[in-house]
C-alpha positions in Angstrom: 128.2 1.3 38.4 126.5 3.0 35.7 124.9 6.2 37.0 121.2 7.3 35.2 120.6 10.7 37.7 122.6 12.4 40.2 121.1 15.7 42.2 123.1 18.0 44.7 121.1 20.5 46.3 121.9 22.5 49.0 120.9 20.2 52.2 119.7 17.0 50.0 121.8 14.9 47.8 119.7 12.1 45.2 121.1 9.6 43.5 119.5 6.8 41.0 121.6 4.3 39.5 121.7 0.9 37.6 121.3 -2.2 39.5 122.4 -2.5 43.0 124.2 0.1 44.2 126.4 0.6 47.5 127.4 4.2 48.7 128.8 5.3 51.2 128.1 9.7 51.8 130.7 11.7 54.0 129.5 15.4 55.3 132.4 17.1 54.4 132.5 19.2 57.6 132.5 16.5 59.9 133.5 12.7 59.0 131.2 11.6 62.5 128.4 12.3 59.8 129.1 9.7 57.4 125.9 8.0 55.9 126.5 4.4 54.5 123.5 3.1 52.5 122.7 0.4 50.4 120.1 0.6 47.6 118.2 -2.4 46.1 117.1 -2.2 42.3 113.2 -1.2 41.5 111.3 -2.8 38.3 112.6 -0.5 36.6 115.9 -1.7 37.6 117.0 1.1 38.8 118.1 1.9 42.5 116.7 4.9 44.2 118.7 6.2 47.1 116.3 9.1 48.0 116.8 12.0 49.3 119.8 12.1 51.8 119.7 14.7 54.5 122.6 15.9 56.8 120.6 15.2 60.4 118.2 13.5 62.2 115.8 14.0 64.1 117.0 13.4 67.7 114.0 14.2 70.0 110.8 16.3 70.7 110.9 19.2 73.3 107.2 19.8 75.0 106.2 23.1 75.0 102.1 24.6 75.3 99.4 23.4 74.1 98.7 23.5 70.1 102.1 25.3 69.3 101.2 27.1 66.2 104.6 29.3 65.2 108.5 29.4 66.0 111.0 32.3 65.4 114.6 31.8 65.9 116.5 34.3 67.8 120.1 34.2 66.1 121.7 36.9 68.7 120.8 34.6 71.6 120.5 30.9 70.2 117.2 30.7 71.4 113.9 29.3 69.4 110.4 31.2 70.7 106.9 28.8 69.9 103.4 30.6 70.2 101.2 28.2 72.4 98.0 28.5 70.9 95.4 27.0 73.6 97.8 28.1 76.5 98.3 31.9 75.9 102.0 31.8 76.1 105.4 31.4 74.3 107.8 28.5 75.3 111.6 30.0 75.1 114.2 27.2 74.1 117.6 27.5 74.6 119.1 25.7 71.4 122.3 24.8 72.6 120.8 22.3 75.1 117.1 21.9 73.6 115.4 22.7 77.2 112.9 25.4 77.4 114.3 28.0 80.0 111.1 30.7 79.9 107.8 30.5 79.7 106.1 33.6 78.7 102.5 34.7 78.8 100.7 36.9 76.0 97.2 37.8 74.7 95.1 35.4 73.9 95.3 32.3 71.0 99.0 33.2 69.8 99.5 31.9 66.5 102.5 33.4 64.6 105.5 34.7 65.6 108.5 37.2 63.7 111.7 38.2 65.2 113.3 42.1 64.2 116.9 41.7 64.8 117.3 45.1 65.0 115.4 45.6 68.5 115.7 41.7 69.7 112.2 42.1 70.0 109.8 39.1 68.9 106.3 40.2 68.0 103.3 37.8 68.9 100.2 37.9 67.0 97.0 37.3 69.5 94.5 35.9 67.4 91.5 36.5 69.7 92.8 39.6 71.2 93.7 41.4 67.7 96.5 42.8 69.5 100.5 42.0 68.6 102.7 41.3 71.8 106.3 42.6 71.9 108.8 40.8 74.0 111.9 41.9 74.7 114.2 38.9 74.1 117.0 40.3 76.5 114.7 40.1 79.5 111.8 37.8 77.8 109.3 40.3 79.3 106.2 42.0 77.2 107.0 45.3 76.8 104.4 46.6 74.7 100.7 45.4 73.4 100.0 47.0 69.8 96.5 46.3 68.5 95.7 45.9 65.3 92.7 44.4 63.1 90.3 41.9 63.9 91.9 38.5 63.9 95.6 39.0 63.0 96.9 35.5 62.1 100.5 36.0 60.6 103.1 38.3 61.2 106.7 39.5 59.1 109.4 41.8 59.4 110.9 43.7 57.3 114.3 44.5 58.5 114.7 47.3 55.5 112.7 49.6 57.3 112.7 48.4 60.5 108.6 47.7 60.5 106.3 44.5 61.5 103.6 43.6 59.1 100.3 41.9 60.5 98.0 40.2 58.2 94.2 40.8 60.0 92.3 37.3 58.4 89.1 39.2 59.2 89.3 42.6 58.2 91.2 41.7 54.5 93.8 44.1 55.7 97.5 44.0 56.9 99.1 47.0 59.9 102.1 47.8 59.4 103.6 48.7 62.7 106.8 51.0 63.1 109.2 49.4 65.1 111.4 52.3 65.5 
Protein backbone atom coordinates (compact mmCIF):
# COMPACT_ATOMS: atom_id res chain seq x y z
CA UNK A 1 0.00 0.00 0.00
CA UNK A 2 1.38 3.28 -0.88
CA UNK A 3 0.07 6.02 1.33
CA UNK A 4 -0.59 9.77 -0.56
CA UNK A 5 -2.34 11.57 2.87
CA UNK A 6 -2.81 10.53 6.38
CA UNK A 7 -4.65 13.00 9.03
CA UNK A 8 -5.09 12.38 12.92
CA UNK A 9 -7.08 14.80 14.61
CA UNK A 10 -8.43 14.68 17.85
CA UNK A 11 -11.92 12.72 17.26
CA UNK A 12 -11.46 12.14 13.29
CA UNK A 13 -8.87 10.07 11.61
CA UNK A 14 -8.53 10.52 7.28
CA UNK A 15 -6.77 8.49 5.26
CA UNK A 16 -6.29 8.56 1.23
CA UNK A 17 -4.20 5.98 -0.35
CA UNK A 18 -3.24 4.40 -3.73
CA UNK A 19 -5.58 1.87 -5.20
CA UNK A 20 -7.71 -0.24 -3.15
CA UNK A 21 -7.14 -0.12 0.25
CA UNK A 22 -8.41 -2.39 3.27
CA UNK A 23 -8.09 -1.08 6.96
CA UNK A 24 -9.07 -2.14 9.71
CA UNK A 25 -9.19 1.07 12.87
CA UNK A 26 -9.06 -0.04 16.68
CA UNK A 27 -10.15 2.73 19.42
CA UNK A 28 -7.40 2.26 21.53
CA UNK A 29 -9.49 2.50 24.68
CA UNK A 30 -11.75 -0.06 23.95
CA UNK A 31 -11.18 -2.94 21.13
CA UNK A 32 -15.46 -3.35 21.11
CA UNK A 33 -14.94 -0.15 18.89
CA UNK A 34 -12.99 -1.46 16.17
CA UNK A 35 -14.04 0.03 12.68
CA UNK A 36 -13.17 -2.28 9.65
CA UNK A 37 -13.58 -0.52 6.30
CA UNK A 38 -12.84 -1.08 2.88
CA UNK A 39 -12.13 1.76 0.37
CA UNK A 40 -12.60 1.57 -3.44
CA UNK A 41 -10.21 3.67 -5.77
CA UNK A 42 -11.70 7.23 -7.29
CA UNK A 43 -10.56 8.49 -10.91
CA UNK A 44 -8.04 9.76 -9.49
CA UNK A 45 -7.16 6.46 -8.30
CA UNK A 46 -6.95 7.14 -5.21
CA UNK A 47 -9.11 5.66 -2.18
CA UNK A 48 -10.75 8.01 0.16
CA UNK A 49 -11.66 6.54 3.53
CA UNK A 50 -13.23 9.78 4.97
CA UNK A 51 -13.49 10.92 7.91
CA UNK A 52 -13.69 8.17 10.73
CA UNK A 53 -15.40 9.06 13.90
CA UNK A 54 -15.33 7.17 17.32
CA UNK A 55 -19.47 6.73 17.65
CA UNK A 56 -22.55 6.60 16.23
CA UNK A 57 -25.41 7.76 16.46
CA UNK A 58 -27.66 5.36 18.38
CA UNK A 59 -31.06 7.10 18.72
CA UNK A 60 -33.17 10.36 19.08
CA UNK A 61 -34.63 11.32 22.57
CA UNK A 62 -38.06 13.55 22.16
CA UNK A 63 -38.15 16.43 24.03
CA UNK A 64 -40.51 20.02 23.42
CA UNK A 65 -41.36 21.44 20.60
CA UNK A 66 -38.57 23.39 18.36
CA UNK A 67 -35.58 22.57 20.85
CA UNK A 68 -33.38 25.45 20.21
CA UNK A 69 -30.19 25.01 22.81
CA UNK A 70 -28.50 22.24 25.14
CA UNK A 71 -26.10 22.73 28.17
CA UNK A 72 -24.43 19.88 29.67
CA UNK A 73 -24.42 19.65 33.33
CA UNK A 74 -21.00 17.72 34.09
CA UNK A 75 -21.65 17.63 38.06
CA UNK A 76 -24.86 15.65 37.46
CA UNK A 77 -24.51 13.88 33.98
CA UNK A 78 -27.43 15.51 32.87
CA UNK A 79 -28.12 17.48 29.33
CA UNK A 80 -30.88 20.57 29.67
CA UNK A 81 -32.75 21.54 25.90
CA UNK A 82 -34.65 24.96 25.77
CA UNK A 83 -38.11 24.08 24.13
CA UNK A 84 -38.75 26.82 22.08
CA UNK A 85 -42.70 26.63 21.14
CA UNK A 86 -43.41 24.79 24.51
CA UNK A 87 -41.98 27.18 27.17
CA UNK A 88 -39.98 24.61 28.97
CA UNK A 89 -36.61 22.75 29.39
CA UNK A 90 -36.43 18.92 28.91
CA UNK A 91 -33.81 17.47 31.58
CA UNK A 92 -32.00 14.22 30.32
CA UNK A 93 -30.28 12.00 32.44
CA UNK A 94 -27.17 10.94 30.13
CA UNK A 95 -26.48 7.83 31.63
CA UNK A 96 -29.72 6.23 30.34
CA UNK A 97 -30.78 8.91 27.55
CA UNK A 98 -34.45 9.34 29.19
CA UNK A 99 -35.64 12.71 30.15
CA UNK A 100 -36.39 12.60 33.92
CA UNK A 101 -37.77 16.58 34.37
CA UNK A 102 -39.58 18.69 32.50
CA UNK A 103 -39.30 22.26 33.48
CA UNK A 104 -41.33 25.33 32.67
CA UNK A 105 -39.78 28.97 32.00
CA UNK A 106 -40.62 32.31 30.29
CA UNK A 107 -41.65 32.33 27.20
CA UNK A 108 -39.80 31.13 23.57
CA UNK A 109 -36.52 29.68 25.40
CA UNK A 110 -33.82 29.71 23.02
CA UNK A 111 -30.32 29.36 24.57
CA UNK A 112 -29.12 27.89 27.39
CA UNK A 113 -25.39 28.27 29.56
CA UNK A 114 -24.53 26.28 32.63
CA UNK A 115 -22.16 28.21 35.71
CA UNK A 116 -20.50 25.32 37.35
CA UNK A 117 -19.84 27.25 40.11
CA UNK A 118 -23.68 27.69 41.35
CA UNK A 119 -25.13 24.40 39.28
CA UNK A 120 -27.36 26.91 38.10
CA UNK A 121 -28.37 26.85 34.27
CA UNK A 122 -29.55 30.24 32.95
CA UNK A 123 -32.45 30.25 30.26
CA UNK A 124 -32.78 33.03 27.95
CA UNK A 125 -36.74 33.89 27.25
CA UNK A 126 -36.76 35.32 24.01
CA UNK A 127 -40.24 36.97 24.21
CA UNK A 128 -40.17 37.58 27.78
CA UNK A 129 -36.52 39.41 27.79
CA UNK A 130 -36.08 37.83 31.04
CA UNK A 131 -33.16 35.06 31.80
CA UNK A 132 -34.49 32.03 33.98
CA UNK A 133 -32.25 30.46 36.63
CA UNK A 134 -32.75 26.94 37.58
CA UNK A 135 -31.25 25.32 40.24
CA UNK A 136 -29.93 22.08 38.79
CA UNK A 137 -29.95 20.29 42.34
CA UNK A 138 -33.77 20.61 42.63
CA UNK A 139 -34.48 21.62 38.80
CA UNK A 140 -36.71 24.41 40.12
CA UNK A 141 -36.58 28.29 38.90
CA UNK A 142 -35.19 30.11 41.39
CA UNK A 143 -34.86 33.44 40.13
CA UNK A 144 -36.28 35.50 36.83
CA UNK A 145 -33.50 38.30 35.85
CA UNK A 146 -34.68 40.54 33.07
CA UNK A 147 -32.72 41.96 30.76
CA UNK A 148 -32.99 43.62 27.16
CA UNK A 149 -35.46 43.32 24.61
CA UNK A 150 -35.09 40.00 22.91
CA UNK A 151 -32.16 38.16 24.58
CA UNK A 152 -31.22 35.30 22.13
CA UNK A 153 -27.85 33.76 23.42
CA UNK A 154 -26.37 33.39 26.63
CA UNK A 155 -22.44 32.57 28.10
CA UNK A 156 -20.68 32.21 31.19
CA UNK A 157 -17.80 33.24 32.15
CA UNK A 158 -16.56 31.11 34.99
CA UNK A 159 -13.48 33.78 35.70
CA UNK A 160 -15.71 35.98 37.30
CA UNK A 161 -18.46 34.07 38.04
CA UNK A 162 -21.00 36.27 35.69
CA UNK A 163 -23.68 35.35 32.82
CA UNK A 164 -23.52 37.34 29.58
CA UNK A 165 -26.93 37.89 27.53
CA UNK A 166 -26.70 39.09 24.05
CA UNK A 167 -30.31 41.36 23.68
CA UNK A 168 -30.72 40.87 19.45
CA UNK A 169 -32.96 43.89 19.71
CA UNK A 170 -31.43 46.42 21.82
CA UNK A 171 -27.60 45.80 20.12
CA UNK A 172 -26.58 45.29 23.67
CA UNK A 173 -25.31 42.39 26.00
CA UNK A 174 -26.24 42.33 30.36
CA UNK A 175 -23.99 41.03 32.14
CA UNK A 176 -25.48 39.47 35.16
CA UNK A 177 -23.50 38.81 38.54
CA UNK A 178 -23.98 35.44 39.57
CA UNK A 179 -22.50 35.77 42.79
Amino acid sequence: MELEKMELEKDSLEIVAKNQVNFSITNASSSAQAISLFGMPNTNGLSTLGQILPSVVGGTITVGDLPNGLAYNSLNNTMYVANGLDDNVSVINCATNLVIATITVGNQPNLIAYNSLNNTMYVANGSDDNVSVINCATNLVVATITVGNSPTGVAYNSLHNTMYVANSLDDNVSVINCS
